[in-house]
MIKOL-43698 format. One record per residue (C-alpha): x negated, y negated, z negated; residue in three letters. Coordinates in pm, 1 decimal. Last residue first. Layout:
residues N
((X,Y,Z),ala)
...
//
This chain:
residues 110
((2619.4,-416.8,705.2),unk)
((2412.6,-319.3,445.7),unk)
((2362.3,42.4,590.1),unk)
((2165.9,-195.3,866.0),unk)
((1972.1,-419.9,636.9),unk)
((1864.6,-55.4,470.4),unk)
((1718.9,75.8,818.3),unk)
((1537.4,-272.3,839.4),unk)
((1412.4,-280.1,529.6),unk)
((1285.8,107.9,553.9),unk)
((1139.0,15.0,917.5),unk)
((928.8,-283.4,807.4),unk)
((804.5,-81.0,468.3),unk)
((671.2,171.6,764.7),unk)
((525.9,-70.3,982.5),unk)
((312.2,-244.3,713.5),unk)
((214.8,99.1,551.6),unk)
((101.4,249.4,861.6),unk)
((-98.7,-105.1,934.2),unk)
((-306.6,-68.8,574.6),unk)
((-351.6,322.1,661.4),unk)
((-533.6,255.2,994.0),unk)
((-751.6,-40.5,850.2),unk)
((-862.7,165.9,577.0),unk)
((-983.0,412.9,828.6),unk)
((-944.0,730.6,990.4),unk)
((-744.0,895.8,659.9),unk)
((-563.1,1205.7,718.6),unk)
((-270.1,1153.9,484.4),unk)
((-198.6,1377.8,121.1),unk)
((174.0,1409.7,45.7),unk)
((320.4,1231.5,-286.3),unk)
((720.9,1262.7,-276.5),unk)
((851.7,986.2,-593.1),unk)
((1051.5,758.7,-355.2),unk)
((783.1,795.7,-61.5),unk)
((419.5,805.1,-203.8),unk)
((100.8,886.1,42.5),unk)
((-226.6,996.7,-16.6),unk)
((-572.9,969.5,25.2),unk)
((-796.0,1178.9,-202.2),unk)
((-990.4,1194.9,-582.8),unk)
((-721.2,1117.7,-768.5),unk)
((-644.7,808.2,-611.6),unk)
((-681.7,740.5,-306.9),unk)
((-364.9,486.4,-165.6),unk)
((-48.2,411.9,-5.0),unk)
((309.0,341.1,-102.8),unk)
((630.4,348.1,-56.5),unk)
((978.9,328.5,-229.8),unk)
((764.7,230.7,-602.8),unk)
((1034.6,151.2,-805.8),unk)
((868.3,257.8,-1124.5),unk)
((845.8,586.0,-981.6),unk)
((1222.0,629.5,-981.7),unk)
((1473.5,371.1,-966.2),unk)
((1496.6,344.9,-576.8),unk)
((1702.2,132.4,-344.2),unk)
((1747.7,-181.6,-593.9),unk)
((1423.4,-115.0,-792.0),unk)
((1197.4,-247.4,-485.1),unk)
((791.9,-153.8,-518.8),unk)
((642.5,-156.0,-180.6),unk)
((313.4,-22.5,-305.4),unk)
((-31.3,-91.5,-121.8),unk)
((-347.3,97.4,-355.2),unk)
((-683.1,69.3,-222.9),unk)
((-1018.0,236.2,-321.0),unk)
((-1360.3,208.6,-124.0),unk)
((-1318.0,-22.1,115.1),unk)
((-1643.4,-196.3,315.2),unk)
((-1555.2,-541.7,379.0),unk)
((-1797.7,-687.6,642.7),unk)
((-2031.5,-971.4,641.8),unk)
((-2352.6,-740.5,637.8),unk)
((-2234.1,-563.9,380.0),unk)
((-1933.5,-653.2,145.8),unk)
((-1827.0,-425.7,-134.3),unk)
((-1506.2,-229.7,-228.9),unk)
((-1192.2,-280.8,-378.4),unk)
((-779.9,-296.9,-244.5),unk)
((-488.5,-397.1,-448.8),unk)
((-226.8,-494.6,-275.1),unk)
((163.8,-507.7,-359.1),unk)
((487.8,-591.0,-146.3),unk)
((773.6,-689.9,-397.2),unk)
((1159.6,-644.0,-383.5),unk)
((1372.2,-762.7,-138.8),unk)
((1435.5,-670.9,203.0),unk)
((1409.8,-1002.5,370.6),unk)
((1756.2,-1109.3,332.2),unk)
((1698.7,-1056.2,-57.4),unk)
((1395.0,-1269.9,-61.7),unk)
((1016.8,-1074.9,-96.0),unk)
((826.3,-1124.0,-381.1),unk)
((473.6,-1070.4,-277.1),unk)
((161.4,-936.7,-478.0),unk)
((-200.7,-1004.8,-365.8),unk)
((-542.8,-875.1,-514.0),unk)
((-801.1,-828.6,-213.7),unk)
((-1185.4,-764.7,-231.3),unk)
((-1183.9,-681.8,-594.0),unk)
((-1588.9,-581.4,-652.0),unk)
((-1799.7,-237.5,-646.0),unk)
((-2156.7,-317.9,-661.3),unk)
((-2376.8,-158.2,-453.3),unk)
((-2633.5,43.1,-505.0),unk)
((-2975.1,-38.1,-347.6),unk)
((-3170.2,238.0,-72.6),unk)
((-3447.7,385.1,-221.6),unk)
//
């Protein structure tokens, strides 16, 4: 019978982000078990959480995770399910799409 494994916190980071960075705060949150010296995720949650360009959802612009029972995506209070290839996939489509929204807002700035 093959053992169970014990879900643990494999990543807990939050980061406040300057105001010529974007502001606001980039959140992770991702659990799951090690095997054979590799992370095996089985929930996540990545928010980019900034109050100044949305009010809603506790400020939550973007984010990623699976909830409820499937993998989704939040975009100023719109939740759409995502095909989900890997954790890996999702964790680099939120880095490049909180990269564009700064960027696009940096520009309206201006």
């Amino acid at each position: 019978m093959p053992k169970s494994r014990k879900e643990t916190l494999l990543e807990q980071e939050r980061f406040e982000l300057k105001p010529k960075s974007g502001g606001g705060i980039l959140s992770y949150e991702v659990w799951g078990y090690v095997e054979k010296s590799k992370d095996i995720v089985t929930r996540y949650n990545l928010a980019y959480i900034n109050h100044t360009l949305y009010r809603g959802d506790n400020g939550r612009v973007l984010g990623f995770d699976n909830a409820h029972g499937f993998h989704h995506r939040h975009y100023m209070g719109e939740v759409v399910e995502v095909d989900f290839v890997s954790y890996d996939a999702i964790l680099q489509r939120f880095q490049n799409e909180w990269l564009e929204i700064v960027s696009k807002h940096r520009k309206t700035k201006k």
